[in-house]
N, C-alpha and C positions, 0 to 999 in steps of 0.2 A: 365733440368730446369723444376719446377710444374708449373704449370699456373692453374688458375679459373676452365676453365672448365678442366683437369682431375679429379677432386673431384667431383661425380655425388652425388646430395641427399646431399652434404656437407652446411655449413654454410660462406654464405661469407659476411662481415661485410662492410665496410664502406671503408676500408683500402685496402681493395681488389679491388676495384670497380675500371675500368680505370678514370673515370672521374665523375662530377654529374649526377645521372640520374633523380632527383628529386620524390624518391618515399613519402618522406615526405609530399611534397604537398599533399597525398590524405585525412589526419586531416585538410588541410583547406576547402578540397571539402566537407567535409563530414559536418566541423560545417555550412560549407554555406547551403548545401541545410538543415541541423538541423532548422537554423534561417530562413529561407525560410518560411519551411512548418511547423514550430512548431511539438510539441509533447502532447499525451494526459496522463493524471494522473490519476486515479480512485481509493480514498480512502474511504472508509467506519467508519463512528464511532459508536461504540455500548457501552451500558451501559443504566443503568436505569435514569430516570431525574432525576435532578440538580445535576448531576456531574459535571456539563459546558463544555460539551463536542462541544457546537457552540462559545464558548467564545474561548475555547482553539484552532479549528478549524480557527477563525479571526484570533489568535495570530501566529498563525504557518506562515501565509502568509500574513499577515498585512494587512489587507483589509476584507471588509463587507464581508464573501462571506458565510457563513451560511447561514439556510435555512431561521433562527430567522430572522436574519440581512436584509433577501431579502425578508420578505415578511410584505405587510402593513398592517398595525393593527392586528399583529400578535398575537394571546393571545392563552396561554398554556393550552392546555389540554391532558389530559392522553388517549391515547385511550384505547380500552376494549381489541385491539387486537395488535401483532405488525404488524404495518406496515410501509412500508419505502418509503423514499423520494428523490430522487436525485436533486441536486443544479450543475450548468455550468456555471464557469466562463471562459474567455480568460483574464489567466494574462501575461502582459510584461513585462521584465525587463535586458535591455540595449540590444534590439534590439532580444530576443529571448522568443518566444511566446509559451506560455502552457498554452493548454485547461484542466482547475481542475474540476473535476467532483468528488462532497462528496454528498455520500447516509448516512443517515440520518436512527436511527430505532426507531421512538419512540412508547412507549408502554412497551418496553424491558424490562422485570425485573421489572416491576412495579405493575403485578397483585398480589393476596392473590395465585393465583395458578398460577405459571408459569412453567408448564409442558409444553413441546414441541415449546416454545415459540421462541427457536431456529431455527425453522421448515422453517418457511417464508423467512430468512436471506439467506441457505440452498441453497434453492427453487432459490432465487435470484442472486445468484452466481453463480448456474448452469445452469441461463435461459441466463447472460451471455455468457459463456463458449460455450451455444449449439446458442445463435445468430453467433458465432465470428467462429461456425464449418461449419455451414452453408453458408457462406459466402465462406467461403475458398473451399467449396466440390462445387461452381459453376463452368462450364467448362469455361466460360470469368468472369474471375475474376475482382473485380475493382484491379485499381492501388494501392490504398491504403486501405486496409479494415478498417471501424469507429473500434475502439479497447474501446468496454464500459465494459470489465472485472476489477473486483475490483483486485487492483493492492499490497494493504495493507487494514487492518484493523485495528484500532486502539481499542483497547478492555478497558473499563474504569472499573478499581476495586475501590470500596469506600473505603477512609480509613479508615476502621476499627479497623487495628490494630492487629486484627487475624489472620486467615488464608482464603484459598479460600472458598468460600460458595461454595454449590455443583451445584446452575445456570452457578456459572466459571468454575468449571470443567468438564461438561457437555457441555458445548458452547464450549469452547477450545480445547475441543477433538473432536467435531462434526465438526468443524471449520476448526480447524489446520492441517485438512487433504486438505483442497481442497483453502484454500485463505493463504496468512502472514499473521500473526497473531504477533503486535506489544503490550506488555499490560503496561497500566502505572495509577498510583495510581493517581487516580484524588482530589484535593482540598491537596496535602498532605503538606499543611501549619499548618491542624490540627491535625499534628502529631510533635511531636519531633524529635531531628535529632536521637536520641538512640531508638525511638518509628519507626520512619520512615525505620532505618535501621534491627531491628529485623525483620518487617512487610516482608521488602524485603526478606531476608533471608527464613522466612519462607514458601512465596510465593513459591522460586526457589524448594524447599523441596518438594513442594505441587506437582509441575508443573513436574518434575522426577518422585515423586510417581506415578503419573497418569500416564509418557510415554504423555505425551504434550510437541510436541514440539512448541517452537514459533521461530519469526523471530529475527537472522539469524542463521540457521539451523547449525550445525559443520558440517552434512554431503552434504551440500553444497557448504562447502570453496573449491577454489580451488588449493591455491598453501599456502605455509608456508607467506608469508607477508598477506593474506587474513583471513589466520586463525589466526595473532596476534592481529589482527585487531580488529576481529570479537569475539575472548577471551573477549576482554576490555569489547568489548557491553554489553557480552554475563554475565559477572559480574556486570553490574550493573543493568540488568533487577530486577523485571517492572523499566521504569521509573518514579520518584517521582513529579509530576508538577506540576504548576500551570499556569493559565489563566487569562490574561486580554487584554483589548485594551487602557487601560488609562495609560497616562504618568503625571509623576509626576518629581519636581525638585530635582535631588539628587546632593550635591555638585557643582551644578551651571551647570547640563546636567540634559537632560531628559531622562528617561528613564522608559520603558514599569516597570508598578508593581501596587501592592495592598498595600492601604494605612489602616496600623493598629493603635490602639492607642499605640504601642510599636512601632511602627517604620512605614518602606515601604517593603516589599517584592519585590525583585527587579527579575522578571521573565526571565531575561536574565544573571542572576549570579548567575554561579554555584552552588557558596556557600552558595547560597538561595532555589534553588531545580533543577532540573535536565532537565528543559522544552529545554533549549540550545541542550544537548545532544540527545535528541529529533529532535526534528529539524533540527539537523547536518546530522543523521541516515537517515531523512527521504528524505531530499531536496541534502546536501553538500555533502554525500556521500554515499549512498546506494538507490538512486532513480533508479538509472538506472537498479541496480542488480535488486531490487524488480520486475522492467516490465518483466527481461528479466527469473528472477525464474518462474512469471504467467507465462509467454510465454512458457520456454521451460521445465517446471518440471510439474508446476498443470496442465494446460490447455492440457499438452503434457498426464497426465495418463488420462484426462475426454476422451480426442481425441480417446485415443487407445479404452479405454472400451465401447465408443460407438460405436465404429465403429468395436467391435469386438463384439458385443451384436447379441445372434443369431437373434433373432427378428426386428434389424432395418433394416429397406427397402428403395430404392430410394427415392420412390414412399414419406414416411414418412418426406423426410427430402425437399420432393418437388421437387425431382430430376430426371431426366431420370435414367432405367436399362442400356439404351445405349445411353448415353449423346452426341456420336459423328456421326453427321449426315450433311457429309458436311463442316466440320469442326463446328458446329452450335448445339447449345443444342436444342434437339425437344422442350422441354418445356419454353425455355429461354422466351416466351413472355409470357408465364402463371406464371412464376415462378418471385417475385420478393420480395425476403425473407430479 
């Protein structure tokens, strides 16, 4: 007669089991302490001004949470150089708390010469990546280390109607190596649906020629349902959107849209632009992948290459050469990175 344990290494299901043992209970241990301690987001948006990228930013999460939105008497100016901004909110909803952090770049794409204007963005993804290595290379680590690595980016292309400009193909290949990189035609209500869908088409052309990749990668699917999944997405790049926070009466409901003299643009219907799709990708289903590709793909090549860089030293990253003294870092009272 077989039993359970002759099959070592083997698969035993549910039916095999003498009795319950309750392994399922660890998905509710797991969403409890989720809702306990929350989780944090870190999205990026870039593009030149008034694309609406803090309008579309509100609409994503329904709520004030741009930089525009949070700051008083805010008035628009261009700066000469780019530089970026980060905004923190704690949002809830039905009991599960995420801290949102969107960095802001403005100046982007806005000068007569915008040579290396990518350079700062760069710079700041990888000052990231070396706070979050730092942390982790302490010998008493915190319990939880702050996680402020940009998590996604969302890339704004103007509807033009063309093709890539060479600022987007420049950025997204400088870029798309080391953050996601999500691109979506901003304002594209001024485009037609046969204008909107060439634009797309020629994009994806543009984005292959170059060897850009953006997010969600194929060579990151992991099994055949992931990768059907990810097809869909992966065909309707950029997405086409639009932005607002006003609600208007449609049919006796409101709903989020932009009021024309032809009609209302209704920003939550499909068949009006693709901001839903958006925002599925980014919150309903592929947030978590986005943390955990930072985590264990980008953040995992910056880790290796610095720490195999012949030139980095303890001493540099703040560290002891022999961190264990006592069980006790010598430097641990000097050191507080």
């Amino acid at each position: 007669r077989r039993r359970v344990g002759d099959r070592p290494g083997g698969l035993v299901r549910g039916a095999d089991l003498f009795g319950y043992v309750g392994i399922e209970a660890v998905l509710d241990q797991m969403r409890r302490k989720t809702m306990k301690a929350g989780f944090e987001f870190n999205i990026m948006v870039v593009g030149q001004s008034g694309l609406g990228k803090s309008t579309l930013v509100n609409t994503l999460f329904k709520s004030k949470i741009s930089r525009k939105s949070c700051s008083a008497n805010y008035e628009e100016k261009i700066p000469k150089t780019v530089k970026l901004h980060s905004v923190s909110h704690v949002i809830e909803e039905k009991g599960v708390k995420m801290k949102l952090t969107v960095v802001d770049t403005p100046g982007f794409g806005d000068q007569i010469n915008n040579e290396n204007c990518w350079e700062p963005i760069v710079e700041y993804v990888n000052e990231q990546y070396e706070k979050y290595l730092r942390e982790e290379l302490h010998v008493t680590r915190k319990r939880r280390i702050p996680d402020s690595r940009v998590h996604c980016c969302i890339y704004f292309l103007p509807a033009t109607g063309h093709r890539l400009r060479p600022i987007d193909v420049e950025f997204m290949k400088r870029l798309g190596k080391i953050v996601s990189i999500v691109p979506v035609i901003a304002k594209a209500d001024t485009l037609t649906v046969e204008e909107r869908q060439d634009f797309k088409e020629r994009i994806r052309r543009d984005l292959a020629a170059n060897g850009i990749g953006v997010y969600p990668q194929a060579e990151y699917d992991e099994d055949a349902e992931e990768r059907l999944l990810n097809d869909r997405i992966r065909e309707s790049l950029p997405f086409a959107v639009v932005g607002t926070d006003k609600e208007h009466q449609v049919n006796g409901n409101k709903v989020l849209g932009r009021k024309t003299k032809w009609g209302i643009i209704e920003v939550e219907n499909v068949a009006h632009c693709e901001f839903a799709n958006l925002r599925d990708l980014l919150i309903r289903s592929h947030l978590q992948d986005l943390k955990e590709v930072t985590h264990s793909i980008l953040y995992e090549k910056y880790r290796v290459r610095r720490l195999n860089e012949s030139n980095i030293t303890f001493s540099e990253l703040g560290l002891s050469a022999w961190p264990l003294e006592n069980g006790t870092d010598k430097n641990e009272s000097d050191s507080h990175l």
